[in-house]
C-alpha positions as CSV (number, residue, x, y, z in Angstrom):
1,X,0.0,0.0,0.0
2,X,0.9,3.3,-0.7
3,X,1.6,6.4,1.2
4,X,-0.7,8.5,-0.8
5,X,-3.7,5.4,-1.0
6,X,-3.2,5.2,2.9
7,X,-4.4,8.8,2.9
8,X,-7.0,8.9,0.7
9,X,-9.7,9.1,3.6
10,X,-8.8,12.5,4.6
11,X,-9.5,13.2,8.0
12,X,-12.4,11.2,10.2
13,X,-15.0,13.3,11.9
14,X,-15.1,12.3,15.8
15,X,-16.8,14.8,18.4
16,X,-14.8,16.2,20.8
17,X,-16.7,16.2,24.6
18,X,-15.6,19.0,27.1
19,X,-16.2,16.8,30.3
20,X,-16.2,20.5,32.3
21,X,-19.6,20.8,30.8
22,X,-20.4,17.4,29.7
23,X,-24.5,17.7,29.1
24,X,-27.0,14.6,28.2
25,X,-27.2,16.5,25.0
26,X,-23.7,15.2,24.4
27,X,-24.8,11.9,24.9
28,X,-26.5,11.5,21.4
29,X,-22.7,12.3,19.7
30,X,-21.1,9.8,22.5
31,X,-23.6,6.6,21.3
32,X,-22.8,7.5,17.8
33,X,-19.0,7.9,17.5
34,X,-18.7,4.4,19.4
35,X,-21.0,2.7,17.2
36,X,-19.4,3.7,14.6
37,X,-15.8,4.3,14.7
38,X,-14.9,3.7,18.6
39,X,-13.4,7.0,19.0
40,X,-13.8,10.4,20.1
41,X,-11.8,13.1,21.6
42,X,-12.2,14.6,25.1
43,X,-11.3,18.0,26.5
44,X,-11.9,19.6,29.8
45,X,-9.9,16.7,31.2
46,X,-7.8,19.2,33.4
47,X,-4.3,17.3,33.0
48,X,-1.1,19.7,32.7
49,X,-0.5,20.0,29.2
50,X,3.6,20.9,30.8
51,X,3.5,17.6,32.6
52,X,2.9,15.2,29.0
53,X,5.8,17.5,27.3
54,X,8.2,16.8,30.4
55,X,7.3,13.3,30.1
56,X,8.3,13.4,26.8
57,X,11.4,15.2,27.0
58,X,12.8,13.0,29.6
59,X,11.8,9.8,27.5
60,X,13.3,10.9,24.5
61,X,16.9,11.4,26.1
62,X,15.9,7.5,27.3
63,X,15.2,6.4,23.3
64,X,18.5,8.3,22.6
65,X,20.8,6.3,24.6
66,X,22.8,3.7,23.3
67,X,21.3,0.2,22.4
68,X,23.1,-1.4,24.7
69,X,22.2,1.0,27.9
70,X,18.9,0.3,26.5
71,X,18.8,-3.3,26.6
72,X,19.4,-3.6,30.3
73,X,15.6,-2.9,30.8
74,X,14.6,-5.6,27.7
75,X,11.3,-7.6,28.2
76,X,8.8,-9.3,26.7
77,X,5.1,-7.5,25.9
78,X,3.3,-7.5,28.9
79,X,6.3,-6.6,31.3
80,X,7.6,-3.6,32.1
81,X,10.6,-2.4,31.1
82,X,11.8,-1.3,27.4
83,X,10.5,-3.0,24.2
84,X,13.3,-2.3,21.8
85,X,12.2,-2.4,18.0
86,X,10.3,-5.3,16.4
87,X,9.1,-6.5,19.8
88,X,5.6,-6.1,19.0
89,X,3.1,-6.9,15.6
90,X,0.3,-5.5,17.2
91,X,-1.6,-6.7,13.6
92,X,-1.0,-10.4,14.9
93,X,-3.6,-10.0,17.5
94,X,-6.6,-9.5,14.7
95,X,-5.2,-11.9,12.5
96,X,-3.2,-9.7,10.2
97,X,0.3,-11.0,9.3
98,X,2.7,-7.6,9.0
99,X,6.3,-6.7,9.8
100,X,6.8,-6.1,13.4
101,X,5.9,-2.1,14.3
102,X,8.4,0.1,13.8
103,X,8.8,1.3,17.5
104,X,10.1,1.2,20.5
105,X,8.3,1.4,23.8
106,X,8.7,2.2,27.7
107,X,6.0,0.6,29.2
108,X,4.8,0.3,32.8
109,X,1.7,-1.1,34.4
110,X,-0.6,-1.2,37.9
111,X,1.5,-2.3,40.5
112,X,-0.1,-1.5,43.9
113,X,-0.9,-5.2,44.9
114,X,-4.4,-6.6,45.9
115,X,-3.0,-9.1,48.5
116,X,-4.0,-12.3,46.6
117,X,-0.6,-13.4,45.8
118,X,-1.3,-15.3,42.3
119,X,-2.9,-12.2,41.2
120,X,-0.4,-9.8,42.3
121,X,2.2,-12.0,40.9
122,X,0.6,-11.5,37.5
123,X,-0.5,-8.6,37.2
124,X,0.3,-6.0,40.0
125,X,4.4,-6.4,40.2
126,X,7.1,-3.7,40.3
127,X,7.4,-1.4,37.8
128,X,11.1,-0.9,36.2
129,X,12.7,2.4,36.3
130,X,15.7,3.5,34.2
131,X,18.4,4.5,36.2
132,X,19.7,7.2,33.5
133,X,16.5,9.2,33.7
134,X,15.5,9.8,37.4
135,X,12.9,12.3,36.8
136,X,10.8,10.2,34.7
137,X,9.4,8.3,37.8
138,X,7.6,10.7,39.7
139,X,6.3,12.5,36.2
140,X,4.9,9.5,35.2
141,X,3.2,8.2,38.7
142,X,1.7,11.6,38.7
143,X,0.7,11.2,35.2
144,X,-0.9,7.6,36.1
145,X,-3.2,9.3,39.2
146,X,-4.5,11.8,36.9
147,X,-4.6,8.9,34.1
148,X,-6.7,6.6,36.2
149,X,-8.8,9.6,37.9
150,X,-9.7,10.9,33.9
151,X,-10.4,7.2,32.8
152,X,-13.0,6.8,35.5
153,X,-14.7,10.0,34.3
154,X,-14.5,8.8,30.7
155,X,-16.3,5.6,32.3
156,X,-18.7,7.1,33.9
157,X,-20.1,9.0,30.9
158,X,-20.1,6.2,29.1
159,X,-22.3,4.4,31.4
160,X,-24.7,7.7,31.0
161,X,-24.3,7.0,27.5
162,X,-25.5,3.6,27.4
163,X,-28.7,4.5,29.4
164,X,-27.3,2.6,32.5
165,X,-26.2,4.1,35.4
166,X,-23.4,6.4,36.1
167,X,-21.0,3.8,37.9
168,X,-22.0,1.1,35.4
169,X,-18.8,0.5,34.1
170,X,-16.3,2.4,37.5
171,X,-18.0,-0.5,40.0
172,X,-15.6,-3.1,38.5
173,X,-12.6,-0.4,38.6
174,X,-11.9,-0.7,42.4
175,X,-8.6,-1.9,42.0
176,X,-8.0,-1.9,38.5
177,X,-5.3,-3.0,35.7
178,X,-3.9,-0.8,33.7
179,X,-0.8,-0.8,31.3
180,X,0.7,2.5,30.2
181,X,3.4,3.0,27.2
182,X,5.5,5.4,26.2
183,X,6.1,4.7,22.6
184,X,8.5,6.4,20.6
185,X,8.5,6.3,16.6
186,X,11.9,7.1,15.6
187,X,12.1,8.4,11.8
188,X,13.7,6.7,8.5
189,X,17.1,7.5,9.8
190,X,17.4,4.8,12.2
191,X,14.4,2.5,10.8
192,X,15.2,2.5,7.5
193,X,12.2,2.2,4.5
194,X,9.4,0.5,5.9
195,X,8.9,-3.0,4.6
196,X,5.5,-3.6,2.3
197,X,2.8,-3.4,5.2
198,X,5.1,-2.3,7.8
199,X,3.8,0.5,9.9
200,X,4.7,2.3,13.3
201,X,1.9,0.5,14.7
202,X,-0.1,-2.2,12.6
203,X,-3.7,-2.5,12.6
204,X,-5.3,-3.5,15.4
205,X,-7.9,-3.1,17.9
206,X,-7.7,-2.5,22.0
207,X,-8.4,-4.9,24.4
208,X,-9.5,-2.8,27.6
209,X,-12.1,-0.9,28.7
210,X,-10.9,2.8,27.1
211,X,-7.7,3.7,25.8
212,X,-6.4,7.7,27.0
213,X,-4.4,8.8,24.3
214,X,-2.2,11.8,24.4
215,X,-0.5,11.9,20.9
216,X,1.8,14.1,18.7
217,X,0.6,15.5,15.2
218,X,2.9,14.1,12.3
219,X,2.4,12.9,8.5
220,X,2.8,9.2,9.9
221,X,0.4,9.6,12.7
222,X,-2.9,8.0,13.9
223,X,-5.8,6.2,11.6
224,X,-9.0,5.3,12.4
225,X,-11.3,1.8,10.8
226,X,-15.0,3.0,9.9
227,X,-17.0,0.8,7.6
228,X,-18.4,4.4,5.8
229,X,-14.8,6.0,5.8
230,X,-12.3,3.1,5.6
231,X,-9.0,4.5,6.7
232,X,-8.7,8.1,7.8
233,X,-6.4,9.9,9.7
234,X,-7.8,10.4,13.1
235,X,-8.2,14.6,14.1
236,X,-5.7,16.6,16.4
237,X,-6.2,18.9,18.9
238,X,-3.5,19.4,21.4
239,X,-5.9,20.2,24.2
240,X,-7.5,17.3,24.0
241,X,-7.1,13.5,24.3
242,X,-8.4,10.7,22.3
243,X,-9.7,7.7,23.6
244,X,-11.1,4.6,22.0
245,X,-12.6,1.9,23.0
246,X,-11.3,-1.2,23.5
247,X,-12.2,-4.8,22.9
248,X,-13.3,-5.4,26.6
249,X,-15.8,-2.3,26.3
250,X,-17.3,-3.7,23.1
251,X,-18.1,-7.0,24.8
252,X,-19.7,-5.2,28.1
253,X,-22.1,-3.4,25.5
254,X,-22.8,-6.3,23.8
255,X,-21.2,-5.3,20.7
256,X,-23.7,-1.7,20.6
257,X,-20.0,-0.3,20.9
258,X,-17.6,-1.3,18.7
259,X,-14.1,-1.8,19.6
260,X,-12.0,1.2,17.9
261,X,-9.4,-0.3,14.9
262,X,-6.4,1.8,14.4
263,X,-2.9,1.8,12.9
264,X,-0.2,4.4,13.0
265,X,1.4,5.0,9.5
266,X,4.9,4.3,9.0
267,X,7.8,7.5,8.8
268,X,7.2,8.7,5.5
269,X,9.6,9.2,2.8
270,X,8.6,13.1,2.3
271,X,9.5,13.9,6.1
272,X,12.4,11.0,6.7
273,X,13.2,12.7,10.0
274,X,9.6,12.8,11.6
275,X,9.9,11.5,15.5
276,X,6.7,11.2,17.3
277,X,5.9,10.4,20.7
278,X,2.6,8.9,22.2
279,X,1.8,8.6,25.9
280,X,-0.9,5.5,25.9
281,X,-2.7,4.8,29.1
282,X,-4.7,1.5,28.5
283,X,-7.3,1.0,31.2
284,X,-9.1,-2.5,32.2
285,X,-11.0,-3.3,35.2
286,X,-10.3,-5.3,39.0
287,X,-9.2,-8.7,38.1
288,X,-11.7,-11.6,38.2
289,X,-14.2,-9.2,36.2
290,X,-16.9,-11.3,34.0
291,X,-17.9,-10.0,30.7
292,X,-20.2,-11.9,28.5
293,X,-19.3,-14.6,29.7
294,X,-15.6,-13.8,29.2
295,X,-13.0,-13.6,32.0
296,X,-11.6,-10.6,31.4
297,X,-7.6,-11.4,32.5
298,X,-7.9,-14.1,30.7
299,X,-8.5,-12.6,27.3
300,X,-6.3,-9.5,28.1
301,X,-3.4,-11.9,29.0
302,X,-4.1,-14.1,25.0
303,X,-4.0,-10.9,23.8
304,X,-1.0,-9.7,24.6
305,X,0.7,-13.1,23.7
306,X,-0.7,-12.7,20.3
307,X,1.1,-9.7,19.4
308,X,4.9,-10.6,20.7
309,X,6.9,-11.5,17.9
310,X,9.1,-13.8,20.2
């Protein structure tokens, strides 16, 4: 696929919903944009705009560093620590055979443990903090409390949304899972051309509750699935996040909602240089959560097997 045929969509009209003054007349626009796409982009959130660019700073002098600094934090998806490039094919978990994604990630998760050990030992360990960036541990847990605290909001509209009540969806986030990734898309200079199918991130859907993305404007950013639009690139407003929904949601609304498809297009050849950075706060629910019938660790634990390339 081309560049210039991946592009072809334009640009995919999603609402944006100021949560300072979200109204039930918003609520209309929420229904919609999950039926049909699985995204939409929130403002109002109140998260220091400064504290996402310090985050960002810091991790880029971390994605800078030599390889081998770099590999001392090396693990597999689902732990936390550094995934160095073609760790992840995020297209393997729908079924679609690509390159690996041309990335590299720091990612961290919920560690605050529930006191049942063969949980905790699963899902609630240490996180892993790199030694030659200090400051990036206390911007990011900040960034996680406000994370969580924003996600729960998000939740609770969406139970509004639905016609349930408010705390449909937040009564199963007591003590939650959550996985949050730094990812870094470094440009043609230290990727090289992309591969046929190879993008930053292949196509793929969530499988959590709602994804809170802050991301970066670039020429090889973010597109959205709809069956009336096919492949668009997804708006930008740098006041606001975007959030999709994830395959977890879709199944709690008995597939009303649909889980939000999405790729990230690979460095392109007119801007070789382009670096990008997305902060990507993936929010579940409390362990031993029953969806339809589906265990929700369960399927969130296959899932992240799927995409590993090793």
């Amino acid at each position: 696929m081309s560049e210039a045929t991946s592009r072809a969509g334009g640009t995919a009209s999603l609402p944006t919903i100021d949560l300072a003054r979200a109204t039930d007349t918003q609520l209309p626009a929420v229904d919609r944009a999950l039926r049909e796409a699985g995204f939409l982009l929130v403002s109002g959130h109140g998260v220091d705009p400064g504290l996402r660019a310090e985050i960002r700073s810091v991790a880029r002098r971390f994605f800078h560093l030599p390889q081998d600094v770099k590999e001392r934090y090396a693990v597999r998806v689902g732990g936390r620590g550094w995934l160095g490039p073609g760790a992840e094919a995020n297209g393997y978990a729908e079924g679609t055979a690509t390159p690996p994604d041309l990335k590299e990630s720091l990612s961290f998760a919920a560690e605050e443990p529930t006191g049942d050990p063969a949980v905790d030992a699963e899902w609630f360990l240490p996180n892993s903090w790199p030694a030659e960036v200090p400051e990036l541990k206390p911007l990011v847990e900040t960034y996680l409390t406000g994370m969580k605290e924003l996600s729960d909001r998000v939740l609770d509209l969406l139970g509004v949304a639905l016609g349930e009540e408010r705390d449909f969806f937040t009564r199963h986030t007591g003590h939650p899972t959550f996985g949050f990734n730094i990812n870094w898309y470094p440009g043609r200079e230290r990727t090289g051309d992309p591969e046929p199918g190879q993008f930053r991130i292949g196509p793929h859907t969530d499988f959590g509750t709602v994804t809170v993305l802050d991301r970066e404007a670039g020429k090889g950013g973010l597109q959205v699935f709809t069956d009336a639009g096919g492949w668009q690139d997804a708006p930008y407003d740098p006041a606001a996040f975007t959030v999709n929904i994830g395959d977890l949601m879709a199944g709690w609304t008995g597939g009303r909602w649909r889980s939000g498809r999405h790729r990230v297009l690979p460095p392109p050849a007119d801007a070789p240089t382009e670096e990008l950075m997305s902060l990507v706060y993936f929010y579940e629910c409390t362990p031993g959560t029953t969806i339809h019938g589906i265990e929700s660790h369960g399927y969130l634990r296959a899932q992240l097997d799927a995409i590993a390339t090793e």
